[in-house]
C-alpha positions in Angstrom: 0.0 0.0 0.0 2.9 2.5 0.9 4.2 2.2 -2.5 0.3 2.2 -4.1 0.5 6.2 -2.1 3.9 6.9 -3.3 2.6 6.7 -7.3 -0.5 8.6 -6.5 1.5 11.3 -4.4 3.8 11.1 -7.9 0.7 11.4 -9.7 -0.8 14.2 -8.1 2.4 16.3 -8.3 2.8 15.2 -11.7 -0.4 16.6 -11.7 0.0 19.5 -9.5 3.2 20.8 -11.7 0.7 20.5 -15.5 -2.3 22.2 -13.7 0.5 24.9 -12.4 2.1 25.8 -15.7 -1.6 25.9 -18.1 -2.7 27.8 -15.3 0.0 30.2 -15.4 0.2 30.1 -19.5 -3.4 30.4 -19.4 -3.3 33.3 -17.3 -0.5 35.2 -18.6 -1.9 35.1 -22.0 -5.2 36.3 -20.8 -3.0 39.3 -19.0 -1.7 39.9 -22.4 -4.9 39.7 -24.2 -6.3 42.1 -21.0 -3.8 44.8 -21.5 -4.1 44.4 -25.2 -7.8 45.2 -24.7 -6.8 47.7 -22.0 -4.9 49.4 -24.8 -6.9 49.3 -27.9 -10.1 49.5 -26.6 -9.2 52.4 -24.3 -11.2 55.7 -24.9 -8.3 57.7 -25.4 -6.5 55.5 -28.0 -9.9 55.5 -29.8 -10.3 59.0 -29.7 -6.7 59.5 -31.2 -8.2 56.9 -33.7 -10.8 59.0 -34.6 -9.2 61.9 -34.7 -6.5 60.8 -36.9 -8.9 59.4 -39.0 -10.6 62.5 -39.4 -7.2 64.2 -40.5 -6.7 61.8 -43.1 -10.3 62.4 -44.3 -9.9 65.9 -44.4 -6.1 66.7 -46.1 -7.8 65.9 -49.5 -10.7 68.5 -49.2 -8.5 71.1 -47.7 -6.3 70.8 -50.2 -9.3 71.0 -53.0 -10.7 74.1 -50.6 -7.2 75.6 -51.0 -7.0 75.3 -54.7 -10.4 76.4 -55.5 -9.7 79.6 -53.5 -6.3 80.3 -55.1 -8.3 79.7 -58.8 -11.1 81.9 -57.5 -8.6 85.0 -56.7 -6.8 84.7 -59.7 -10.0 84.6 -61.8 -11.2 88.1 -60.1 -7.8 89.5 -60.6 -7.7 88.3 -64.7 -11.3 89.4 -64.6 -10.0 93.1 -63.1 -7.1 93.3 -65.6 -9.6 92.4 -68.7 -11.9 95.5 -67.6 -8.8 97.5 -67.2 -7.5 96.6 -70.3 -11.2 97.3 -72.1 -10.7 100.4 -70.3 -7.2 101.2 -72.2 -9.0 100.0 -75.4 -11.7 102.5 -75.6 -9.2 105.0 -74.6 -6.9 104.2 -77.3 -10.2 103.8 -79.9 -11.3 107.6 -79.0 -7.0 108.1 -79.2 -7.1 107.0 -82.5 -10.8 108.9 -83.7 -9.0 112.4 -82.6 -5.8 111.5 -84.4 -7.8 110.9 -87.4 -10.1 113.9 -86.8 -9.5 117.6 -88.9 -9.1 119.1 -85.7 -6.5 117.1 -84.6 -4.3 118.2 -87.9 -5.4 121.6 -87.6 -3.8 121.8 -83.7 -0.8 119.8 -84.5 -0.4 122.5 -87.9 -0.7 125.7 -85.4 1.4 124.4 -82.9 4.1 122.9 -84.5 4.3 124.7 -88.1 2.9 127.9 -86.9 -0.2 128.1 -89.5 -3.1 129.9 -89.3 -6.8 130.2 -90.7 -7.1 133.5 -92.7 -7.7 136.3 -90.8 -6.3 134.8 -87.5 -3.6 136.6 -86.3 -0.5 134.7 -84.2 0.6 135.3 -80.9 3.2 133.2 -79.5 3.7 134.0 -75.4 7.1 132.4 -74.1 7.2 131.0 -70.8 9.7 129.2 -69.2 8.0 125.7 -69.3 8.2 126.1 -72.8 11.1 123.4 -73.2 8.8 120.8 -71.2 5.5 121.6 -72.6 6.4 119.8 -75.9 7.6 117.1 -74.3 4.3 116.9 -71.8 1.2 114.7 -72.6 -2.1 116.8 -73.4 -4.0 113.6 -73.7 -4.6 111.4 -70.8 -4.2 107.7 -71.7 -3.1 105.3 -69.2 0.3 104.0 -70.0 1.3 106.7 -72.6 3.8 107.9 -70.2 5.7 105.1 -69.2 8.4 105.8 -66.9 12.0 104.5 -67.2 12.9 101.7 -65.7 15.6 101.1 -63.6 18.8 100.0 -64.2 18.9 96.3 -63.3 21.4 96.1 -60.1 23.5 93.1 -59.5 22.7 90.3 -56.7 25.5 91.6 -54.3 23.3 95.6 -54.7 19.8 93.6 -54.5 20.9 92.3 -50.7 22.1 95.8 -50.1 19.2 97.2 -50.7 16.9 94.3 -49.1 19.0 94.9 -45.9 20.0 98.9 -45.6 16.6 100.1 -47.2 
């Protein structure tokens, strides 16, 4: 009987020692699984979820939002240089009727020849702005009088002036 005790007492801790270690696999996997869970399923790391989702969602639109703008502002400003421009060309059309007009010739042949209609007499007053008034614009077209531009300055004067102006 003693030895019939001695197998079950080697059974039991045979026992014993298997139920021990799926116990403690068992266990320790389900700890893993558990902070797994704690993890993933954790409001905050679902928020974060969410929110990146919603970044992702978003770039594309923002970026059509940000081209449509841009195209929007430059169509106002081609559609503000085209009335500008239809502006210029009237100007130039009415330019171009007075230059063709009798009275035009008739101004240009008493100012510069010195003609005049008979029975007119001519009287020529001298100023001192003389020198510029032939040189000045009597007609008022936008772009007629174009100034000079500047001389173009070399990179080493552009950072000059960026910096000391």
């Amino acid at each position: 009987m003693a030895r019939n005790n001695f197998s079950l007492f080697k059974y039991k801790l045979c026992f014993d020692f298997v139920a021990y270690k799926w116990y403690n696999i068992f266990m320790i996997t389900r700890s893993k699984n558990n902070n797994f869970k704690k993890i993933f399923l954790s409001q905050k790391f679902l928020s974060l979820l969410g929110l990146l989702a919603v970044i992702l969602i978003s770039l594309p639109f923002s970026k059509n939002a940000i081209k449509q703008y841009r195209i929007n502002r430059e169509i106002g400003e081609l559609k503000k240089e085209i009335s500008s421009l239809q502006n210029k060309n009237v100007d130039l059309k009415n330019f171009v009727s007075y230059l063709s007009s009798d009275q035009f010739a008739e101004e240009q042949a008493r100012l510069n020849l010195g003609l005049k209609k008979p029975g007119e007499e001519l009287l020529v007053i001298k100023t001192e702005n003389d020198e510029n008034a032939s040189t000045s614009n009597i007609f008022n077209i936008p772009g007629y009088d174009r100034p000079e531009p500047k001389p173009k300055s070399s990179n080493p004067g552009k950072w000059v002036d960026y910096f000391l102006k």
